[in-house]
Every structure is written in C-alpha cells, then in structure tokens.
MIMI-884723 format. One line per field, with one value per residue: residue in one letter; residue number from 1; x, y, z of N, C-alpha, C in turn. Coordinates in nm, 3 decimals. Layout:
BEGIN
type = (A, ...) .
seq = (NUM, ...) .
n_c1 = (X, ...) .
n_c2 = (Y, ...) .
n_c3 = (Z, ...) .
ca_c1 = (X, ...) .
ca_c2 = (Y, ...) .
ca_c3 = (Z, ...) .
c_c1 = (X, ...) .
c_c2 = (Y, ...) .
c_c3 = (Z, ...) .
***
This chain:
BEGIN
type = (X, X, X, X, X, X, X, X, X, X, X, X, X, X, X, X, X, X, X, X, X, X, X, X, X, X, X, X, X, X, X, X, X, X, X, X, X, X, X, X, X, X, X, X, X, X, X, X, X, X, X, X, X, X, X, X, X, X, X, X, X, X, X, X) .
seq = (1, 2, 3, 4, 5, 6, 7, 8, 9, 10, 11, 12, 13, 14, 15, 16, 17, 18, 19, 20, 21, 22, 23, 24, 25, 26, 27, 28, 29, 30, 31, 32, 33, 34, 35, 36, 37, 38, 39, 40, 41, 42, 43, 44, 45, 46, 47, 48, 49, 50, 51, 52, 53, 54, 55, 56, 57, 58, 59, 60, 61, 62, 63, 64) .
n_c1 = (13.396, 13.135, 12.898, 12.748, 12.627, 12.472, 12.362, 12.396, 12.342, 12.434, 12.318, 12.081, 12.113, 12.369, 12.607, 12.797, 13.049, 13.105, 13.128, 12.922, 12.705, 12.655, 12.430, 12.372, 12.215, 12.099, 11.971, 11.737, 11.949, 12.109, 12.334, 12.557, 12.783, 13.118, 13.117, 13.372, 13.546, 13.521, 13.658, 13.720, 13.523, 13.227, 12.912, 12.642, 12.367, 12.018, 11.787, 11.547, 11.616, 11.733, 11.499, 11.347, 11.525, 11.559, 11.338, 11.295, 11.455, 11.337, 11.090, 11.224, 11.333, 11.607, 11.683, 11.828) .
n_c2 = (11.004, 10.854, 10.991, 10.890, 10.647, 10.345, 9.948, 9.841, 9.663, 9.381, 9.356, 9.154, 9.024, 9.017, 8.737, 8.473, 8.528, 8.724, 9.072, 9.355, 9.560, 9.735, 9.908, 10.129, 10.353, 10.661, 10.885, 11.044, 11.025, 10.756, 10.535, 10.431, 10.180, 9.986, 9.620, 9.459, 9.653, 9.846, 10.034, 10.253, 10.393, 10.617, 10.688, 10.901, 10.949, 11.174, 11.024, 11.052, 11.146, 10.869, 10.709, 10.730, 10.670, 10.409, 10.315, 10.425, 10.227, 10.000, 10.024, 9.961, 10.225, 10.299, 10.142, 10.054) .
n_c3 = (11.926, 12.093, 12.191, 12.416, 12.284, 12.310, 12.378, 12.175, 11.866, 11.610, 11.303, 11.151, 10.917, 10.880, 10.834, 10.974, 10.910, 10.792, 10.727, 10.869, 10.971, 11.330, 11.487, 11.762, 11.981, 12.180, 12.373, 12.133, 11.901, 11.657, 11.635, 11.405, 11.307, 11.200, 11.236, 11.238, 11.277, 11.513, 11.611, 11.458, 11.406, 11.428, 11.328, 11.391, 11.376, 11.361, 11.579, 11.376, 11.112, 11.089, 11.062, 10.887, 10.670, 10.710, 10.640, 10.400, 10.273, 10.263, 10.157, 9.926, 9.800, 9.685, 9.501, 9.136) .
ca_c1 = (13.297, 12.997, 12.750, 12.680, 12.531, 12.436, 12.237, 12.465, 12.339, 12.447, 12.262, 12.018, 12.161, 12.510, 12.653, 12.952, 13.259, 13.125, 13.156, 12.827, 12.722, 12.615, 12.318, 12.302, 12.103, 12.145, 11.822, 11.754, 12.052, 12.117, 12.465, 12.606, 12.970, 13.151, 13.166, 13.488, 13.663, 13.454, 13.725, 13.742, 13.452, 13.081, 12.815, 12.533, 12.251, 11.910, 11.645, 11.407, 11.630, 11.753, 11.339, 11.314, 11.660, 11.528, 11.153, 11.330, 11.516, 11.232, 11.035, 11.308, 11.419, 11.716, 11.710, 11.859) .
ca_c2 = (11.030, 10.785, 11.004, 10.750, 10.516, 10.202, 9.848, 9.811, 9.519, 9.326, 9.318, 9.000, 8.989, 8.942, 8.606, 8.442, 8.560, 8.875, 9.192, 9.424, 9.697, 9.755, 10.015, 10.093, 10.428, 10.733, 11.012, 11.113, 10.953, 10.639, 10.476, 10.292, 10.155, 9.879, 9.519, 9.461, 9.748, 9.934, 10.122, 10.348, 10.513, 10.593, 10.746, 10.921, 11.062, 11.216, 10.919, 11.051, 11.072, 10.692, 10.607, 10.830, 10.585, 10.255, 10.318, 10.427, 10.113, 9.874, 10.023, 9.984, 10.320, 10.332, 10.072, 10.157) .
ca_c3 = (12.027, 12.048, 12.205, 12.523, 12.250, 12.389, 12.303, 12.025, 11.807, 11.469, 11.127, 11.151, 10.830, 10.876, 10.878, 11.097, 10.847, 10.713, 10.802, 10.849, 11.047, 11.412, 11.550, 11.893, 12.021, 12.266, 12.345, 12.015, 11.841, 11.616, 11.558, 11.287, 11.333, 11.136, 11.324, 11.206, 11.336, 11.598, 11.684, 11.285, 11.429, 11.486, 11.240, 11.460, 11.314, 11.453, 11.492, 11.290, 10.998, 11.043, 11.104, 10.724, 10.579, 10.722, 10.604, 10.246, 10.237, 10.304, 10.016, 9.776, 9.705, 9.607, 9.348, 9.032) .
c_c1 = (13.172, 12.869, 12.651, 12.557, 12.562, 12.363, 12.314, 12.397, 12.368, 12.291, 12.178, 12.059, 12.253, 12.531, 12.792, 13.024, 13.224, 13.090, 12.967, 12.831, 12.617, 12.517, 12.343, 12.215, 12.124, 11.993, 11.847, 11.832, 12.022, 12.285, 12.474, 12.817, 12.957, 13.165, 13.281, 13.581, 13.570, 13.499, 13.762, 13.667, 13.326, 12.979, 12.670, 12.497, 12.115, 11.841, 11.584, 11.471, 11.704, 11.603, 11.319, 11.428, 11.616, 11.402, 11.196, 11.406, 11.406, 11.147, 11.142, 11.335, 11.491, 11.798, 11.719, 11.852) .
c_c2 = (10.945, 10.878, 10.948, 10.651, 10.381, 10.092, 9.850, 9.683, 9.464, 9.313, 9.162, 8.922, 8.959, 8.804, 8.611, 8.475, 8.657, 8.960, 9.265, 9.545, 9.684, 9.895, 10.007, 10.339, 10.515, 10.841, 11.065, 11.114, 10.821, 10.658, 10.406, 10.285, 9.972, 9.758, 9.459, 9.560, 9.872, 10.074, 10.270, 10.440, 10.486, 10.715, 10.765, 11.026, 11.124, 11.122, 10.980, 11.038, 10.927, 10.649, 10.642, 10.708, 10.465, 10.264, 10.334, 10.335, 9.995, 9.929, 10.021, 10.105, 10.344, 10.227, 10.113, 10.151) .
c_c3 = (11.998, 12.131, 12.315, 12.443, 12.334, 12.330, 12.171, 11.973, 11.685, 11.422, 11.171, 11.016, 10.783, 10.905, 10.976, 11.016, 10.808, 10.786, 10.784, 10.973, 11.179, 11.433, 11.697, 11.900, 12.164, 12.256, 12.228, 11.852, 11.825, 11.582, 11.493, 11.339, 11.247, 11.223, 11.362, 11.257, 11.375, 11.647, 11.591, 11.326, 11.408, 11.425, 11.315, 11.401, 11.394, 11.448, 11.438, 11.114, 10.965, 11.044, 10.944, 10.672, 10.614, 10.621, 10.468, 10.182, 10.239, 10.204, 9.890, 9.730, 9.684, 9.536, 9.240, 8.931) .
***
C-alpha cells in the first residue's frame, strides 16, 4: 500500500549504476522505497518524524 504517495524523487546522491533510495510524500506522510525494485515495497512514516531523521542525519548523529 503506498498511501497515494506521490512526487517520488531519487537521492541527489545516487549515481547512474547504483542503487539508492526514492522519497515521494502524501498529507502527512513520507515514503522511502528502493530504486531498484520499487515494487519490494514502501516505508511511510509521519513527516515530522522523517523532518526529526533528516535533521539527525545532517548533524552527524549517528556516527560511530
């Protein structure tokens, strides 16, 4: 079930041969799904805690 996500877009960080991960976005909802195989399935969380997991990735926390 995706949730009527939508606006799917690739990683600015993926390159042309590797695999990374897609976002797209539904009221209230964030998706993650693999680029590589869209079809495995679809990781939707609440935005606020992907706005809390991006914002804790961009300060480095969970370097180890």
């Amino acid at each position: 079930m995706t949730h009527g996500l939508s606006g799917w877009r690739k990683s600015t960080y993926s390159g042309a041969n590797t695999g990374c991960v897609e976002v797209g976005s539904a009221p209230g909802l964030v998706g993650v799904r693999d680029t590589k195989d869209r079809d495995s399935g679809t990781l939707a969380v609440p935005r606020e805690a992907w706005t809390r997991f991006v914002a804790a990735v961009k300060t480095d926390r969970f370097r180890g």
